[in-house]
N, C-alpha and C positions, 0 to 999 in steps of 0.2 A: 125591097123598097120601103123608105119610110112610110108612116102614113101623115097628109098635110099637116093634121091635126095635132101630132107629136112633133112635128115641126118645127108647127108654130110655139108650141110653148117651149121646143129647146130654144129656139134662137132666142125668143122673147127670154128667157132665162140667164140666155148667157150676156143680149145685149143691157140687161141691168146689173149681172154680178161683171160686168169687168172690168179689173183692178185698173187704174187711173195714177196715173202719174199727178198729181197735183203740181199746181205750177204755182209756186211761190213769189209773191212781191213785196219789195221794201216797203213799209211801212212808217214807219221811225224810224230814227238814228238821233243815237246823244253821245256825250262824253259823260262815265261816270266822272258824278263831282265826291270831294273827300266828306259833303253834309251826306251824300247816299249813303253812306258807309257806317256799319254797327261796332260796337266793343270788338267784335271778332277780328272787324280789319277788312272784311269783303259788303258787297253794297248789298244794304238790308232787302227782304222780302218784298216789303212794300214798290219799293220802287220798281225792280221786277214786271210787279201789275199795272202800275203805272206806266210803263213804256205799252206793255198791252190793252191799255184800257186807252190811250193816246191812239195809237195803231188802228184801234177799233174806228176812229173818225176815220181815220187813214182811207180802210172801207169803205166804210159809208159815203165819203164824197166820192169815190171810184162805182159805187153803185147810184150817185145819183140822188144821195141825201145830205148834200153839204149841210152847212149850218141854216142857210136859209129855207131848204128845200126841208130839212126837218121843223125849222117853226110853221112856214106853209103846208106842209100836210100832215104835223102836227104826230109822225112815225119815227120810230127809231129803233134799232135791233139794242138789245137790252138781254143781259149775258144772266142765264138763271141754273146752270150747272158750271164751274169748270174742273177740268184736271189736268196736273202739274205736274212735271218730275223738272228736279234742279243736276242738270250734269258738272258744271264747271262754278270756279266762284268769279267773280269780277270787282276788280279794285279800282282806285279813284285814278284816273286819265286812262281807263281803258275805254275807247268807243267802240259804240253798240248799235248795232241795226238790227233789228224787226224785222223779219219776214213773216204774212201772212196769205192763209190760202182759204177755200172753202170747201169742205171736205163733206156735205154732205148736206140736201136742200130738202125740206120740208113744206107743208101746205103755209104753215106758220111758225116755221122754226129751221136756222139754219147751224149748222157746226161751221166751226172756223177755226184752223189750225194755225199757233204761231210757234214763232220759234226765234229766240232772242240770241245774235251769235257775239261774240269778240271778234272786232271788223279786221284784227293785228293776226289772231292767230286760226280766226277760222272755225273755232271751236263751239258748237252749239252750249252757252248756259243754259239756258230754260226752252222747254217746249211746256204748249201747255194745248188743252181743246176748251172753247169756249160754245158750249151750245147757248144758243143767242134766239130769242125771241123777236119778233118784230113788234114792237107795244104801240098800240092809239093810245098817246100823250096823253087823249082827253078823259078817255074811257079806264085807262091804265088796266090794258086787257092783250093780251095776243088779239093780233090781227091776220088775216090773210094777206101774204106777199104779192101785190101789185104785180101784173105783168112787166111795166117797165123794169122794176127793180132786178123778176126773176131772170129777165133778156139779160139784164148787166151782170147777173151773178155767172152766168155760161160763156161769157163774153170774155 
């Protein structure tokens, strides 16, 4: 026989280590233009970020901090590590959607997984992790994740 004790901290162990399917959603969606594009011929770095750093409102209004709700309470998740691997290249008339997910929640810091695909063939260009802060605008500090936010983020 078990004893409760060891139990409890297996289940308690197993129900925080267990792998999680993430559930990805659109975010963005563009048509690379031929200005995205560098000397090489494929659409430069920058833009890349900029589909994800677009995406990231994407977020935010799905958790409940549109634009307005970010002036009114004055929050906003604000990205202070990321990392990136570049799979495929993307050229001008190829469109792209954004998928992003939340891969991991903090007292005041959330991860956020995206992944930038070509919508023609399917093929992931970029994935990237954005560990994101929640900043007070006023204070420009991490803040503790509000309950409503945290409800939206499990949602």
């Amino acid at each position: 026989m078990i004893a409760s004790s060891h139990y409890t901290r297996a289940t308690t162990f197993f129900a925080r280590n267990v792998k999680v399917m993430p559930i990805f959603v659109e975010t963005y969606r563009a048509t690379v233009a031929p200005a995205d594009c560098d000397h090489l011929g494929h659409m430069n770095v920058q833009h890349y970020f900029a589909a994800v750093s677009d995406g990231m409102f994407g977020i935010m209004v799905r958790l409940g901090l549109g634009p307005e709700e970010i002036r009114r309470r004055q929050m906003a998740f604000a990205v202070v590590h990321a990392e990136t691997d570049f799979h495929h290249e993307l050229h001008a008339g190829d469109v792209v959607a954004l998928e992003s997910t939340i891969l991991k929640l903090g007292e005041k810091s959330a991860i956020f997984g995206h992944r930038l695909k070509n919508v023609a063939t399917g093929n992931i260009a970029m994935s990237t992790e954005f560990k994101c802060v929640l900043l007070d605008l006023e204070k420009r500090e991490a803040t503790s994740i509000p309950d409503d936010i945290r409800a939206a983020l499990h949602s």
